[in-house]
N, C-alpha and C positions, 0 to 999 in steps of 0.2 A: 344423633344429629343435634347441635346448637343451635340456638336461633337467637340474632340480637334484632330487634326492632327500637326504633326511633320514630316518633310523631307518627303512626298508622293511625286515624281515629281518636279515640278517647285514652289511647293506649300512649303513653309520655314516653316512656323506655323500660325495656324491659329484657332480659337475657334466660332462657328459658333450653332447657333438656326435652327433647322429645324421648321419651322411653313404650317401652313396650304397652305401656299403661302410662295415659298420661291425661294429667287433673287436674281444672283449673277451676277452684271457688271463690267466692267475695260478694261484694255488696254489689246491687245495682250500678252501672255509668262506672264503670272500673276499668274495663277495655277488657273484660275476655271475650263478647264476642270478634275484636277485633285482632285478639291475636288466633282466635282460630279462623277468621275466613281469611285471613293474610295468609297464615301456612297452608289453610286449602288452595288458596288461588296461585301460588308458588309452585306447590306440589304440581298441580294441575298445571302449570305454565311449564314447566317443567319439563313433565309426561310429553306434550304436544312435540316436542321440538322444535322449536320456536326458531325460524328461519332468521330473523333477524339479529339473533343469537349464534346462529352459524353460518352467516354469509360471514359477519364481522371475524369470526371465530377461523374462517379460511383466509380472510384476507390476509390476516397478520399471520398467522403459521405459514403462508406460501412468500410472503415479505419478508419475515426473519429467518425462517428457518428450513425452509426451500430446497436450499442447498447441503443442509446438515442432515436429510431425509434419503437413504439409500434404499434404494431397490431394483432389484434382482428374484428374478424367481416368482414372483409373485409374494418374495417378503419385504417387509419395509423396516428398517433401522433405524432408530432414533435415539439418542444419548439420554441416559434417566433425566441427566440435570436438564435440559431440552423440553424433556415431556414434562417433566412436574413445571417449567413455567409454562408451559399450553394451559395447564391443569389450572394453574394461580389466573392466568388472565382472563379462563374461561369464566371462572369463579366473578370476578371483576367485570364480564361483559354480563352475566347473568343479575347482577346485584343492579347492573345501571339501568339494563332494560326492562326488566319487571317492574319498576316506579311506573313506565308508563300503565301496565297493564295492571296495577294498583286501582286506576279510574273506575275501570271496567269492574272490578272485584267489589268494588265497595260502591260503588254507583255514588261516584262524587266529580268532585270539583277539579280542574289543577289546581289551583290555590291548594285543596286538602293535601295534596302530596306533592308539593313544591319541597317541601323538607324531610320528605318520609325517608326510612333507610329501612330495607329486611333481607340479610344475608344469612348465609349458615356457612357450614363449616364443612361441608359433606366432600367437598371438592380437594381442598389444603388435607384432611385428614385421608384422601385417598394418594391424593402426591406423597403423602410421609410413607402409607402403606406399599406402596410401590418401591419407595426405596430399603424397606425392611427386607427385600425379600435375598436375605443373608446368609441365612440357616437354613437347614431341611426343611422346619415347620412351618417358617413366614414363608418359602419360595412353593410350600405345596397349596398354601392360602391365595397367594398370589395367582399362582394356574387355575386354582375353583372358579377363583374370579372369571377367569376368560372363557369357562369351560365350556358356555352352554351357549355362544353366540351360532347362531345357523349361517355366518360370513365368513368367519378364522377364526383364530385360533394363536395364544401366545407359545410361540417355537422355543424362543430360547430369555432367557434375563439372567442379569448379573449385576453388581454394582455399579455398573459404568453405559449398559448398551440393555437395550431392550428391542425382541424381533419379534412382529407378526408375519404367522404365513396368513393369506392370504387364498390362498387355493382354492378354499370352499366359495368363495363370490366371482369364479371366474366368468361362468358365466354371464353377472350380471354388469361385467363390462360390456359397453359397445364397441364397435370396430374402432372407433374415433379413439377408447382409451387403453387398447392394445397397443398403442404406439406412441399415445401420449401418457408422459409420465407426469406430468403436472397436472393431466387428468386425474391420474390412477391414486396421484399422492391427495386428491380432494376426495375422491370418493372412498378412502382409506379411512380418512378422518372422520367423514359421514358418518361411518358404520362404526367405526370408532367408540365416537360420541355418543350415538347413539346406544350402544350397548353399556357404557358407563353410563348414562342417565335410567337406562332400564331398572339396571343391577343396585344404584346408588339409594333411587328415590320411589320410593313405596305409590301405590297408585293410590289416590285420595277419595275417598266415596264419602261426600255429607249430609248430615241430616241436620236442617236449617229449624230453628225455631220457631219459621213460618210452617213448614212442612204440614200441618195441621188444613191448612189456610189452601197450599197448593195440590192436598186432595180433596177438597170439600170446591173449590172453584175452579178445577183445572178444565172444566167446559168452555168457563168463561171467561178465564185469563189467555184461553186460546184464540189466535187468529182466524177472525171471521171469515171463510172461505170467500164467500162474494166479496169482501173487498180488496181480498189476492188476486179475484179475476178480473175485478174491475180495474184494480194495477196493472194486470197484465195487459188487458184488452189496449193499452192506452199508448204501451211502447213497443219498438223491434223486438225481433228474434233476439237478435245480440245481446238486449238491455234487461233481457227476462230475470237472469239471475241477479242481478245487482238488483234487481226491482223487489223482489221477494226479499233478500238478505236487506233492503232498508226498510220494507215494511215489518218483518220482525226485529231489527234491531231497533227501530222507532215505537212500538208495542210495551217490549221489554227493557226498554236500557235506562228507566228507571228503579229497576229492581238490583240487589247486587247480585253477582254470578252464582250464590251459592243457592237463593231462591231460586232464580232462572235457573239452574243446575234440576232442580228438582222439580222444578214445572215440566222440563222437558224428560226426565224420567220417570215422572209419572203417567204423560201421554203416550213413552213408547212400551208401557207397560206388557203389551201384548206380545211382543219381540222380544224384552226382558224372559217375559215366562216361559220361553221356550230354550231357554239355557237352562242347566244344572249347575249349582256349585259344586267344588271340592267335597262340601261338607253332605248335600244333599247326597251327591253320588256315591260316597261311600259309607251311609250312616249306617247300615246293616254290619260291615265291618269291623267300623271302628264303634267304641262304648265312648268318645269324649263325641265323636261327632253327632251319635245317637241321642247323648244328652244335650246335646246345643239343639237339634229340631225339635224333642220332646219338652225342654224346657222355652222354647220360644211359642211352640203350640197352647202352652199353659201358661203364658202372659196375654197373648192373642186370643186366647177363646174363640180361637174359629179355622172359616178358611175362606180367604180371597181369592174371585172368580174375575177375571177381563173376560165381559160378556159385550156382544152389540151395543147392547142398553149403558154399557159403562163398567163401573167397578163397582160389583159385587162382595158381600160380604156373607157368609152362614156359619151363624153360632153355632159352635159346638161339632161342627163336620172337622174330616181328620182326613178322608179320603176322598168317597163319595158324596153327595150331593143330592139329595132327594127333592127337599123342601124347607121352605123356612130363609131364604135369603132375600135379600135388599139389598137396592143402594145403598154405597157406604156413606152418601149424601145424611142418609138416615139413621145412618148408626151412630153408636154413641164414639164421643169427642176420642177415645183413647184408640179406637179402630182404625180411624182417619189417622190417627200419631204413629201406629205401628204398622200403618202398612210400608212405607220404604224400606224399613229395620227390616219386614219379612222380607221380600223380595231381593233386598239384597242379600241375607244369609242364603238365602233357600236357591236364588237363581245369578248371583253377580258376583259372589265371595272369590278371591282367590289368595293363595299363599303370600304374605306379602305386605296383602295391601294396608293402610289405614282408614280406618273406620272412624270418621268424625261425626259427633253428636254434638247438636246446642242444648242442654237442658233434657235428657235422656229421661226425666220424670214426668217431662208434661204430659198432662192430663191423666193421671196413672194414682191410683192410688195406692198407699203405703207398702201394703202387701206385694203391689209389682212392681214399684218400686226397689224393693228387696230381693224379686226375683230377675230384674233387668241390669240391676250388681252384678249377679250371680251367671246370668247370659254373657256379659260384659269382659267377666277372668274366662271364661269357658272358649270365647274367642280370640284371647288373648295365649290360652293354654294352646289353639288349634293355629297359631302361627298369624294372626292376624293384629297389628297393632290398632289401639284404639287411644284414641283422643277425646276428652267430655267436658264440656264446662256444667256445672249443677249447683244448686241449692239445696239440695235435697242432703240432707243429714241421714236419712233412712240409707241411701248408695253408697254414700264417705263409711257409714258404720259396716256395713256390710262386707265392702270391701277391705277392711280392715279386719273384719273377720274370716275371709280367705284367708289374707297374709298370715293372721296367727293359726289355721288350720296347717298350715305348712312345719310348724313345728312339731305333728302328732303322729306317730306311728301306725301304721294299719290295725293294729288292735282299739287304741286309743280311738281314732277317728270311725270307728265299728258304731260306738256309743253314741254317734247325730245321726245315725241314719233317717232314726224319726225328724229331724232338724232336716230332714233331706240333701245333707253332704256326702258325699264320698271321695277319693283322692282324687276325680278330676276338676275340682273345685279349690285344691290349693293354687296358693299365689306366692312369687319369689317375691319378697320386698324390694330385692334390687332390681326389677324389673319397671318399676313403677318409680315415676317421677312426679310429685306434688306441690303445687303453687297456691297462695293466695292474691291474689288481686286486689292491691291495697291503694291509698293515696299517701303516698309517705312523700311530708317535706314538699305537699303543693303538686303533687305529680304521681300519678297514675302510672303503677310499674309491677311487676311480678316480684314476691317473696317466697322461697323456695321452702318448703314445708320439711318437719321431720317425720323421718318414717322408720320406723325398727321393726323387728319379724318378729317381737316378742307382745307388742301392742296393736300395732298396723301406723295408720295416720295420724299423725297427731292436726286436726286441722279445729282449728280452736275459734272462727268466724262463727260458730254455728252456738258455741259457748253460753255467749253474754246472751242473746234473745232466748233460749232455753231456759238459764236460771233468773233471770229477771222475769219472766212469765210463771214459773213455779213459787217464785216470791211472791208476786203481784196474786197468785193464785191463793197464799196461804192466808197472807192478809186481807183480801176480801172475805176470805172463809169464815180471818178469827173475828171480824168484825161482824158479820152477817149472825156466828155464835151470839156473840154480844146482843144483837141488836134483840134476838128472839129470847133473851134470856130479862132483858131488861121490860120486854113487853109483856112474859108470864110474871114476873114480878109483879106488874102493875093489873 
C-alpha cells in the first residue's frame, strides 16, 4: 500500500510504502507522528464503513451504471471496465471524505486541514488486479480474493464481464428486495464493498506515545458518573442518547483519536481479557508463537491482573498469582508502557492486522529495547504488519541484525543461540520498508532509506550525535589527562 500525504500537520508532503515492517526515524517536529496517526485514523475510517462513503458510493453506481448491472438468479453482471471505474470513484469518494474526519484524528482546527490531501493506492491497484485475472494463476488469485466472504461468492470472470452468485445472502433479503431489483443491486454493493474494505485494508491497533499517561490516569480521564446522571436527569427519554454521546465527545475531543482510542481500550480492559489471540491460543503448537509469549513475558517481567480495585500488576508471575501485586499506578514507568503491547498480543492479535507504535522504546531501557526489536520481527514473521516511529538506535540496530541473520544457514545461525537467536528471528529485507523524516528544501517530508539483506538499515540520523559524543568524549578525556599531568608536574 502507498501513501501520498500533503499538509497533514507538521508533515509538508510526503509519499511513503507501507511494508510488512515499516519505520519511520528523524529528528523531533518532522511529522512522523503525523503521518502515523493519519494512516491509523484512515485505516480505522476505513474498517467502520463509513456510510457517507457509501450512500455517495450507491448514488452514482445506481445513476450511471443501473442499467449496465444484470441480474438473474441471484447473480449480478457487471462489465470489468464498469467495475474498475466504481473502484476509481470509490478511491476518489474515500480520499475527499476522510479530510473531514482528519478533524477528529488530529484534534484540530478546519483551517489545519483546509489543504490536507491522504490517499493510497490500495483501490486503483485492486481495479488493475481484477483485470489481470487472464491466466490460470491471476484468475486463481482472483477467486482467493472472494473466497472467504459468508454473502457470495465470485461465479465466473473474464476479460470483459465479471459475475457474483449471490445465493449465500438470500436470506438476508427482505420481502421488499425479492422483487426489487434496484433494492437487491444496493444491497449487492453493500456486501460488495464491504468485503473489499475487509480483504484490502489491515485492521489498525495503536500505541500512542501518550499511552503511558492513558494507563496511569485512565480513572480520571474517565467520565464522572454523577455528572452523566445529572445530564440525564435533566432531559427525555428520547434525548438520552444524544446526551451522553455529547458529554463524552465534549470530555474527549480535545485529545486526538489515537489517545482517545487507547483511553477507551484501556477502560474496557476487562472485556479485552476475555478473548484469546491467534498467537495465545496456539502457543503450545506452534514454536514462533511460543517465542512471541515467552519473549514478551521477558520484557514485561510480570503479569497484569483487571481486578475491582483496577489494573493490577505482579512481578515476576507467569501463571498464578499468589502475592506481591499492586496497582500499576505504582509501578514503574515501563509497566504502564507495556501494558497495551500485552494485551493486545495475548488477547486482540489477529492475522492481518497492523500493529502501530509511537516510540516502541519509551520508558524501556536498552536491553528491552533490544528485546522489543526482537518481539517486533516475531510478529511480523507471525503474519501481523507492524508500523513504528523511534529514536532509538538500540531497535534500528537490532533489527538490522535479523535481516542479516537471514542470510545464515541452520548450522551457521546454531552459534547465537547464546545471543538468544534461532531461525524464528530472521527477517526478509524486502519486507520492510525505511524512511527518514527530514526537512529538505523548507519542508518536512519522508526519505526512503536503504536497506540490503547483507547489512540491514542503513539509517544514518542516529550517525552524527553518536560520533560527535565519542569525539567530544575523547577530547575531554585527552584534556582532563593533561590537566592531571600538568598538576603532578607542579
Amino acid at each position: 500500500m502507498k501513501i501520498h500525504i500533503r499538509n497533514i500537520g507538521m508533515l509538508d508532503e510526503a509519499d511513503f510504502e507501507v511494508g510488512d515492517l515499516t519505520l519511520i526515524c528523524g529528528e523531533n517536529n518532522t511529522g512522523k507522528t503525523y503521518a502515523t496517526y493519519s494512516l491509523y485514523g484512515y485505516l480505522d475510517y476505513v474498517g467502520d464503513n463509513p456510510k457517507p462513503v457509501l450512500f455517495e458510493l450507491l448514488l452514482f453506481v445506481m445513476n450511471k451504471y443501473s442499467d449496465f448491472m444484470e441480474i438473474q438468479d441471484n447473480k449480478m453482471q457487471i462489465s470489468i471496465e464498469n467495475f474498475k471505474n466504481v473502484l476509481i470513484y470509490l478511491s476518489e469518494v474515500l480520499k475527499r471524505n476522510f479530510k473531514n474526519t482528519l478533524l477528529e484524528v488530529l484534534a484540530g482546527k478546519e483551517e489545519d486541514v483546509e489543504n490536507s490531501v491522504f490517499e493510497d493506492d490500495l483501490l486503483l491497484k485492486f481495479s488493475n488486479f481484477i483485470q489481470s485475472a487472464n491466466n490460470e494463476e491471476n484468475l486463481k488469485k482472483v477467486f482467493n480474493f472472494f473466497k472467504y466472504s459468508p454473502t457470495f461468492e465470485l461465479y465466473e470472470i473474464d476479460d470483459k464481464t465479471i459475475i457474483f452468485n449471490y445465493e449465500k445472502s438470500k436470506e438476508r433479503f427482505d420481502e421488499r428486495m425479492q422483487y426489487n431489483v434496484d433494492a437487491k443491486r444496493q444491497k449487492f454493493w453493500l456486501l460488495l464493498i464491504s468485503h473489499i474494505f475487509g480483504r484490502l485494508y489491515p485492521r489498525p491497533f495503536i500505541l500512542s506515545a501518550e499511552r503511558t499517561g492513558a494507563t496511569m490516569f485512565q480513572k480520571e480521564l474517565d467520565v464522572n458518573k454523577n455528572e452523566i446522571v445529572e445530564q440525564i436527569s435533566r432531559v427525555s427519554v428520547k434525548d438520552i442518547e444524544e446526551t451522553v454521546f455529547n458529554v463524552l465527545n465534549t470530555r474527549y475531543s480535545r485529545y486526538p483519536k489515537p489517545v482517545k482510542d487507547n483511553i477507551y481500550f484501556v477502560r474496557e480492559l476487562d472485556e479485552v481479557a476475555k478473548k484469546t489471540s491467534f498467537i495465545k491460543k496456539d502457543e503450545k503448537q506452534n514454536t514462533l508463537y511460543r517465542e512471541i509469549t515467552e519473549l514478551l513475558y521477558q520484557v514485561v517481567g510480570g503479569k497484569y491482573i483487571v481486578s475491582p480495585e483496577g489494573i493490577e500488576f505482579a512481578p515476576g508471575a507467569k501463571q498464578r498469582i499468589t502475592k506481591g501485586k499492586f496497582l500499576v499506578q505504582r509501578a514503574s514507568s515501563s509497566v504502564r508502557s507495556l501494558l497495551m503491547l500485552n494485551y493486545y498480543v495475548l488477547h486482540r492479535a489477529q492475522v492481518g492486522d497492523i500493529l502501530m507504535i509511537d516510540e516502541p522504546e519509551l520508558n524501556l531501557h536498552p536491553n528491552n529495547q533490544i528485546l522489543i526489536a526482537r518481539l517486533l520481527v516475531l510478529l511480523v514473521n507471525a503474519g501481523i504488519k507492524v508500523f513504528i516511529t523511534t529514536h532509538s538506535d538500540y531497535i534500528v540496530r537490532e533489527l538490522s541484525n535479523c535481516i542479516m541473520l537471514n542470510n545464515l544457514g541452520d548450522e551457521q545461525l546454531n552459534k547465537f543461540k547464546k545471543q538468544g537467536y534461532s531461525k524464528e528471528y530472521k527477517l526478509e529485507s524486502k519486507k520492510i520498508k525505511a524512511y527518514l523524516a527530514k526537512n529538505i528544501k523548507g519542508k518536512n517530508t519522508l526519505k526512503e532509506v536503504e536497506i540490503t539483506k547483507e547489512q540491514g538499515i542503513f539509517m544514518e540520523t542516529f550517525d552524527e550525535p553518536i560520533d560527535s559524543q565519542n569525539e567530544n568524549q575523547g577530547l575531554i578525556f585527552e584534556e582532563v589527562i593533561q590537566s592531571k599531568e600538568k598538576s603532578n608536574d607542579k
